[in-house]
Every structure is written in C-alpha cells, then in structure tokens.
C-alpha positions in Angstrom: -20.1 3.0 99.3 -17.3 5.8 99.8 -15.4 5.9 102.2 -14.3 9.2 104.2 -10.8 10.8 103.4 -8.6 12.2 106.1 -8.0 15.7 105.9 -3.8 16.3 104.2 -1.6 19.2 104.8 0.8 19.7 101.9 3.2 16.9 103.0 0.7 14.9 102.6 0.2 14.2 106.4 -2.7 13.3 108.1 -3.7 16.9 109.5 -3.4 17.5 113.5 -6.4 20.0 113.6 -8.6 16.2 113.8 -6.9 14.9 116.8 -8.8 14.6 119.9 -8.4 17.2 122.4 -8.3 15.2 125.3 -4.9 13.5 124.4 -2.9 16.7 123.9 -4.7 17.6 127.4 -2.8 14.1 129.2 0.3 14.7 126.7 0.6 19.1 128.8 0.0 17.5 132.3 2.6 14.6 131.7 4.7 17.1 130.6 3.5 19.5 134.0 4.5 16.6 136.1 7.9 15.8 134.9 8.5 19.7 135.5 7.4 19.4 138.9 9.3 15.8 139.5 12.7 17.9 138.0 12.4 20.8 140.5 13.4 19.2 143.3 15.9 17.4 141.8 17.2 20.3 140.1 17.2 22.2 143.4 19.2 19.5 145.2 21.4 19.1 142.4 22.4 22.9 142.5 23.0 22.6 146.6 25.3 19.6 146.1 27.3 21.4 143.7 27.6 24.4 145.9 28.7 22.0 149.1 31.3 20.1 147.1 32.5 23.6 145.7 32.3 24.9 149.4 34.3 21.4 151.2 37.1 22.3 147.7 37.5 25.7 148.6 37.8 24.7 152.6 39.8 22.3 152.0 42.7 24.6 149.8 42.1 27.5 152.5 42.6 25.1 155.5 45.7 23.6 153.8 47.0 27.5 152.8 47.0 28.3 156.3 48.2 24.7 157.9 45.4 23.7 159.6 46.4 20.2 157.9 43.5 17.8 160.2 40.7 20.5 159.1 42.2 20.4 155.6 42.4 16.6 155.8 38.7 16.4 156.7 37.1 18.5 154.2 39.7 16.7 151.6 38.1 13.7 152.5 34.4 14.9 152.5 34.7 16.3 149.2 36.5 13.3 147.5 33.9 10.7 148.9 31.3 12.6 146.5 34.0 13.2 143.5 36.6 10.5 144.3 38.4 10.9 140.6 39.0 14.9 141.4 43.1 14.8 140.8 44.4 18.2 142.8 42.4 16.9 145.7 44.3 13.8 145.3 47.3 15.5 145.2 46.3 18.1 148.0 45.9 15.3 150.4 49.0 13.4 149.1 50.7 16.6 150.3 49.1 16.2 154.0 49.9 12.8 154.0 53.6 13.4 153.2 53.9 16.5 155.9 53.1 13.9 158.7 55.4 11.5 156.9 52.6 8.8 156.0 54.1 8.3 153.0 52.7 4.5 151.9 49.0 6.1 152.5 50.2 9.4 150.3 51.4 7.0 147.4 47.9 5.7 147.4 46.3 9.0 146.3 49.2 10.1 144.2 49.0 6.6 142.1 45.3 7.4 141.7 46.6 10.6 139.2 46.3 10.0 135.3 49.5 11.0 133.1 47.2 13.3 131.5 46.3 15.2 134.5 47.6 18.6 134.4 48.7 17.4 138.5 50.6 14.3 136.8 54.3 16.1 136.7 53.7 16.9 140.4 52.3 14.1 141.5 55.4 12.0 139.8 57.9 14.0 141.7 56.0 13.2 145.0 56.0 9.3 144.2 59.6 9.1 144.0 59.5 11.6 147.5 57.4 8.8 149.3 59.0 6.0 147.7 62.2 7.6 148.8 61.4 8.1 152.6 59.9 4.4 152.4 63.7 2.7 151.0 63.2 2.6 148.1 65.9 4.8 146.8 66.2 3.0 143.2 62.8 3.7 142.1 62.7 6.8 143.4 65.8 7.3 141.4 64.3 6.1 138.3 61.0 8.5 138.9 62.9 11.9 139.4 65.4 11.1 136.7 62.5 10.3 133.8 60.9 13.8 135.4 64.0 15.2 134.0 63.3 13.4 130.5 59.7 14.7 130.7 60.3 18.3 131.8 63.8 19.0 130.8 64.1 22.2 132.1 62.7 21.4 135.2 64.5 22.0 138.6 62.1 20.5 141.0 63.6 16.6 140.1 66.8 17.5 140.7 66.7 19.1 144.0 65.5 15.8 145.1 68.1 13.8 143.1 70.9 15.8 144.5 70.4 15.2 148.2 69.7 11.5 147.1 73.2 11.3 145.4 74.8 13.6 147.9 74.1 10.6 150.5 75.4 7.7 148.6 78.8 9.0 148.0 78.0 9.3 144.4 80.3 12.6 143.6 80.6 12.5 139.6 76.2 12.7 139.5 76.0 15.2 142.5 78.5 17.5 140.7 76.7 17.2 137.5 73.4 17.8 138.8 74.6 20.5 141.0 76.1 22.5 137.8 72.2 21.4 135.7 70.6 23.3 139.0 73.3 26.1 138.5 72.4 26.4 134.6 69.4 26.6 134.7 69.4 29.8 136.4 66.3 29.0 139.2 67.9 28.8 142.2 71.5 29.1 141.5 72.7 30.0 144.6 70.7 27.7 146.5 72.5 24.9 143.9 75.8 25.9 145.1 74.8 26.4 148.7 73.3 22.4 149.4 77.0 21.4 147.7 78.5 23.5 150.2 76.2 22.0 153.1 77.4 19.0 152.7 81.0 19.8 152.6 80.9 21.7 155.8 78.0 20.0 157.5 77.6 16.3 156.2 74.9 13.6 157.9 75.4 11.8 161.1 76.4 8.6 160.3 73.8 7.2 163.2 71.4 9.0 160.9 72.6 7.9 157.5 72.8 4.8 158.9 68.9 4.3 159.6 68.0 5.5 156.0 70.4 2.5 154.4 69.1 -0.1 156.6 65.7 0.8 155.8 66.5 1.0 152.3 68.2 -2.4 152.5 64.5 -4.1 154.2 62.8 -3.4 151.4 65.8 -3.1 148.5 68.5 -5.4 149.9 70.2 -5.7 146.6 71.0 -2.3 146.2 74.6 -1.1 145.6 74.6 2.5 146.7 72.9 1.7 149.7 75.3 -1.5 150.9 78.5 0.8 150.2 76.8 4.0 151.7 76.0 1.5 154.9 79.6 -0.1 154.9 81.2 3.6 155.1 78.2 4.4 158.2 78.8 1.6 160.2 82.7 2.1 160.3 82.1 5.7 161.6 79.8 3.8 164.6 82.5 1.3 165.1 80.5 -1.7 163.6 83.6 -3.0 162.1 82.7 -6.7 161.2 79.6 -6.0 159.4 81.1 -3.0 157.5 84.1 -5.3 156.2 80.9 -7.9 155.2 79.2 -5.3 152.9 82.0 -3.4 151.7 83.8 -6.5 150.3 80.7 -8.0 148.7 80.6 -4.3 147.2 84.4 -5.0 146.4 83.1 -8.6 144.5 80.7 -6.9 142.8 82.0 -3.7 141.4 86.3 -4.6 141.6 87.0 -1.2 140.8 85.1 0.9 142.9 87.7 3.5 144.3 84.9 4.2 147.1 84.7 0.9 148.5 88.3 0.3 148.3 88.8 3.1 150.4 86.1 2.7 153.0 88.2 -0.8 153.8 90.9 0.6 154.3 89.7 3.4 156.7 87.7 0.3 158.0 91.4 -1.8 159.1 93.1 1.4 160.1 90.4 2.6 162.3 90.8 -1.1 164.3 94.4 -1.2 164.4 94.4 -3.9 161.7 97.4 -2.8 159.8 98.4 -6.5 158.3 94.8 -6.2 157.1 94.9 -2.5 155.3 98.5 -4.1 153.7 96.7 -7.0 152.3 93.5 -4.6 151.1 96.1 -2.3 149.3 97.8 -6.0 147.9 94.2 -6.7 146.8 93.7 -3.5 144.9 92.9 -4.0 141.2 95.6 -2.8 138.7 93.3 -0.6 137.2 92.7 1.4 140.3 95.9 0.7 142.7 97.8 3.9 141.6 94.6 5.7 142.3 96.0 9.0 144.7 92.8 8.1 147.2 94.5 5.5 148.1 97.8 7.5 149.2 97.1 9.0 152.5 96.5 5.4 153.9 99.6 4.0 152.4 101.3 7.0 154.9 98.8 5.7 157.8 99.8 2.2 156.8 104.1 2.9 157.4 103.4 5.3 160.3 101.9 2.6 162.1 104.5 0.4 161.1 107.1 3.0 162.5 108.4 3.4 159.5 109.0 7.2 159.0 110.8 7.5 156.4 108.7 5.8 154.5 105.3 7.4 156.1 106.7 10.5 154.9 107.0 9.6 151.5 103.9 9.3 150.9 102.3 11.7 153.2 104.3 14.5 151.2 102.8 12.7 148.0 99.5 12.8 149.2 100.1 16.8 150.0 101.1 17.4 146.4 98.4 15.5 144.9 95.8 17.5 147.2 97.7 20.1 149.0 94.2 21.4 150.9 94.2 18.3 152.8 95.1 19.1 156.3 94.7 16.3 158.2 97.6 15.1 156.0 99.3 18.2 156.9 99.2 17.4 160.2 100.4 14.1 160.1 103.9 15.4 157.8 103.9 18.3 160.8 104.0 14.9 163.4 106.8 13.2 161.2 109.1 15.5 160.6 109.1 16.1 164.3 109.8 12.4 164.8 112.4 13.2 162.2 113.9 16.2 163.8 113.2 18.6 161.0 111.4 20.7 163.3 111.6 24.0 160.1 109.8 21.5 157.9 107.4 20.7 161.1 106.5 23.7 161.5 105.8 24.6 157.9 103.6 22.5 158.1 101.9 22.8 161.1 101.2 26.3 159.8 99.4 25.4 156.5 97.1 22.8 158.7 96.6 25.1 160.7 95.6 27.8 158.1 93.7 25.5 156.2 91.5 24.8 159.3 90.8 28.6 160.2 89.6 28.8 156.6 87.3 25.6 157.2 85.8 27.7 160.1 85.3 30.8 158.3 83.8 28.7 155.0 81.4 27.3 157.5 80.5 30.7 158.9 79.9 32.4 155.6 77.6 28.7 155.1 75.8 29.8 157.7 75.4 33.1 156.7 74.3 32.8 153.5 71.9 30.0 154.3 69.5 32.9 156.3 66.9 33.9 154.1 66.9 37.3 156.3 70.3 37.9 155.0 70.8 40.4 151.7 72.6 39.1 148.8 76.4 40.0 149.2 78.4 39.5 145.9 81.6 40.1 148.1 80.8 37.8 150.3 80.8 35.4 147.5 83.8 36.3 146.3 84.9 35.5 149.7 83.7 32.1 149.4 85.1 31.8 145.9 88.9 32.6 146.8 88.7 29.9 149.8 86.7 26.8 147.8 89.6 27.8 145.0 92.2 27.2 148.2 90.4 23.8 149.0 90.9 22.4 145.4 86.9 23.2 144.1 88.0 25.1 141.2 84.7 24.6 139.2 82.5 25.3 142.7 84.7 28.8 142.6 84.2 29.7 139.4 80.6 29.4 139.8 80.6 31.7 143.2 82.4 34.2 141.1 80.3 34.4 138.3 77.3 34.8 140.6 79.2 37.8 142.6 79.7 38.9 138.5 76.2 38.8 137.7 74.9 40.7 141.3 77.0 43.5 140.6 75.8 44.3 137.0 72.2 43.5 138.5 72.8 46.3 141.2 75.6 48.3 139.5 77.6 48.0 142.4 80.7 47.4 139.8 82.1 47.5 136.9 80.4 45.8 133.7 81.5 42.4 132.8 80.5 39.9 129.4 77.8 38.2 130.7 78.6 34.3 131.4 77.1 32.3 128.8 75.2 29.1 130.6 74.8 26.1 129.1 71.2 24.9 129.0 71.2 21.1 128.7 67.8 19.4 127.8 68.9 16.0 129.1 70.6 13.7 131.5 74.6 14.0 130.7 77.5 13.3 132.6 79.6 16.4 133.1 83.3 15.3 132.7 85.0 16.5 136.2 88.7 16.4 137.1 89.1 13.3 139.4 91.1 15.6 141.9 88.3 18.1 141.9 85.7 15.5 142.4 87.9 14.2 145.8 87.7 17.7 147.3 83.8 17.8 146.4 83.7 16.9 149.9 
C-alpha cells in the first residue's frame, strides 16, 4: 500500500497552500491583540516622554530666570524618572551651590561620568564645593589637573587665583595671574582681581573663619596654619598665632612668610626680647632676606636706639623705596635726630606715596564697574603708579592692554603687536623676589 506524498515547492518544502485555515485565523487575531495590548502602551510611552521633555525644559527656563525653588522642583521631578541624566545633575549642582549647600551639590556632581560632555564643568564645581566646605587641598588638586585636562582653559584658574591670593602664596598667584593675562579671555579682569587684593585685601575676622574651617576638616594643612597664624595676629590672638606659626617655622625652616608673621607677631605685643631672639633664630639661608629689614628698624626703635633704627629703616627704603610706612617711620627719626631737611623729605614721599594709594584705589573702583567704557588712558594711569609701587611686570601688562585698545579703536598710533606667550601647562613663572614683595 502507498502512502500519500506531501505536496513540495522547489526548495523542497512542504507546501503552505495545505495548511489549515483555522491556525493562520488564531496566528492574525494573536497578532490583532498584541496590537491592541501595544496601543496603550505606546500612547503612554509617548506622554511620558513629552512630560519628562516638558519638567527638562521647566526646569532650564526656571533656572534662566532664577526662580531657583521652581527650578529645583522640576529638577527633581524629572531626575526621579531619568536619574542618570548628567546636565540635570549638574543644573541642580548649580542650585545647590547658589544657596551654598555645597556637601548636597557634591552629591549630584560626583554622580557625572568623565565621559560626560558636563564632566570638565562638573570637575571645576567639585573643587568649588570642596573649597567652600575646607577642603582647600583637594580643591587645589581638582582645579590644577583641570588645567592639565583643558590647557587653555581659564575657568580653573580664576578659582585657583583667589585660592592662592588668600594663603599668601605670591610666586603661584603671580604666575597664574600672568596664564589668565595670556591667554587673552579676560585679561583685564586678570589684572584687576591682582589689584583687588592689593588695594582691598580680606578682613582678617573673615579670613580667619575660612582657615579654621579648613583646619576642622584638613588640620594638617600648611597654607591654611600659616594663613591662620598671620589672621589671628591681626585679631590680637597673639598666643595661638605664635603656636601655629612656629610649628609652620619646624616644618618649613625657611619659609620667609612665617618668619615674618612672628616677628610682626612680638612687635605688635611689645615683645621686643622676643622679635630679637626670632631674628637670632632665623635660618642662614634666609636671615639676609630684605623682608626681614623693616622689623630690624622696629626692633632698635623700640629699643631707643636711633641711630641704629635708622640704619636700617633707610636700608629698608632703598630695597623697596614704595614703602611708606617705612617712610614715615625715617620721617619720625630724623626728627628725633634733629635733621628736620631729611624729615621732611621724607615725610613728603610718604606722603605722596599715600595720595597715589588713594587714587590707585579709585581708578580700582572705576574700572571694576561694568557700566564703565574701556579707557586705555586710564590704564596707562594705573600703569605709571603700579611702576611707582615697585610692580613692574603688573605695569607692563596695563600698558600693553592701553597698547592693544588703541590699535582696536584707532584712537593712537600703531604699535608691534605684543607677542603672548601661550603656555599649555602648569609652570612656575620666575619673578623678581622684590617684585613679588610689592605683589601686595
């Protein structure tokens, strides 16, 4: 007996035209239902994605406008449904940092990837935070491998400067001052945060807070301890001052800085045996340091020693002849003396080197008012006087600027343009030591 032979197609398949019609029927309304089951889905689907687009776009207009709580909740809303979302991260780290809640702002900003196009931002805002919390070493370390990561970068550095500005640290204040200043971005917005702090420094009630908070969470850091020592002499917290600035002393023997602030320390209390022994104390290396010759002066005017006060007052005056409080004193002296022609040379060039101050701080003033036109005269102004006050470099660079305005306006005559350096890392700048005194 034969059996039947299933119909073959050329592949040699068993044909389809034999299969039952009422599985291809179950096989269209299977198919019918999961269409149906998708619709809603889909529709849902479609809405969510047009909230969460609709909470983003609040959010950015909220925070464009500073309505920072309504931005803050629609931040929030939208990064409860998409918490891995970077820029919302970082739009909220932002927030957080405006109302200074900087440990919750470090939480979003750690939540960034390196690979986020938000990363470089984001790194720049961890050493912020970290910074306004104490701790001014790592923030250190973040904005100075921003400057490794994005050499040309200026955003790092303004944060860097004000950081060094505050500890006293002149030699990487001046070099990242004149990095700003090459680069060309802000140049003179560079030269005019130097000047700030020449003609308006800190409180030192003020200064003092940031170092002791630094010192709760960082108590080991050098900057900070020195910075603190120098504070609490200026708030007449003598005893603790002389503890931190000679463990600074043990630590770091030839630290001009902390020498110094010990001195100022014993004069300020009348302890003249003590400021002799401190300038006994001084380590070879650094004794002849010309710092240290105004308080020498202090040290034999106290002593009623004139003669020998003088000496090194009018050493002092040649080593930095735009110091007038030393001016003053030789004015004092040679009165004592009874040279009053000498007395009152000097008591002129004090004098005139204090009317300068005021009118340097004026023109500071001036040129820090965004409302205010750019004046290339006005900054030659300010270049003759910072030349006067021993900031030779700082005048330079206020000349070249007044250079570059008037070939930008033609309002003179055509100079070679300056060439500027562009560095694409971290160097020290070599500075004179004298310039670097008068910094400020």
């Amino acid at each position: 007996m034969s059996l039947p032979i299933p119909a073959v197609d050329v592949l040699g398949h068993a044909s389809r035209a034999r299969r039952p019609p009422g599985r291809i029927v179950w096989i269209a309304c299977g198919l019918a239902a999961l269409v149906l089951a998708a619709l809603p889905a889909a529709y849902f689907y479609r809405h969510s994605v047009r909230a969460l687009a609709e909470l983003r776009a609040a959010a950015f207009s909220a925070a464009a406008e500073n309505r920072l709580q309504d931005a803050e909740r629609a931040a929030n809303a939208y990064l409860s449904r998409r918490p891995s979302d970077p820029h919302m991260h970082l739009l909220l780290a932002k927030i957080l940092t405006e109302r200074k809640e900087n440990r919750e702002a470090l939480v979003h900003l750690e939540g960034i990837p390196r690979a986020s196009r938000w990363w470089p931002e984001a790194h720049r805002m961890q050493g912020e935070s970290l910074w306004h919390l104490g701790y001014a070493s790592r923030a250190e370390a973040i904005w100075l491998e921003c400057i490794q990561e994005h050499p040309e970068a200026a955003w790092p550095r303004w944060d860097l400067l004000r950081s060094y500005f505050l500890e006293d640290r002149r030699a990487e204040a001046w070099q990242i001052t004149r990095e700003l200043y090459d680069l060309r971005e802000d140049p003179v917005g560079a030269l005019l945060d130097l000047l700030t702090f020449q003609v308006e420094p800190p409180s030192p009630l003020s200064e003092a807070r940031v170092w002791e908070q630094c010192l709760r969470v960082e108590p080991t850091n050098y900057y900070a301890r020195r910075s603190l020592g120098s504070c609490y002499i200026d708030l007449n917290r003598g005893p603790e001052a002389q503890r931190l600035l000679e463990d600074c002393a043990r630590e770091r023997p030839n630290d001009v800085i902390v020498w110094r602030s010990l001195l100022r320390g014993a004069l300020q209390q009348g302890e003249v045996d003590a400021a002799e022994r401190t300038i006994g104390e001084l380590p070879e290396e650094i004794a002849g340091h010309a710092g240290f010759v105004p308080y020498r002066g202090q040290i034999g005017e106290l002593r009623g020693d004139w003669q020998t006060a003088a000496h090194w007052y009018r050493q002092a005056a040649d080593q930095a002849p735009w110091n007038r409080k030393v001016h003053y004193q030789l004015a004092l002296l040679y009165r004592r003396l009874g040279d009053d022609e000498l007395a009152e040379r000097h008591t002129e060039i004090a004098e005139r080197l204090h009317d300068a101050f005021t009118t340097l701080s004026h023109y500071h003033s001036y040129l820090r008012d965004p409302d205010k036109p750019q004046d290339a005269g006005l900054y030659r102004k300010v270049a003759r006087m910072l030349d006067e006050f021993g900031r030779a470099r700082q005048a330079r660079m206020w000349a070249e600027l007044a250079d570059a305005l008037e070939q930008r306006t033609g309002a003179g005559p055509a100079r070679p343009s300056t060439p500027f350096n562009r560095r694409s890392s971290y160097h020290p700048d070599p500075v004179d030591e004298a310039e670097l005194e008068a910094l400020y």
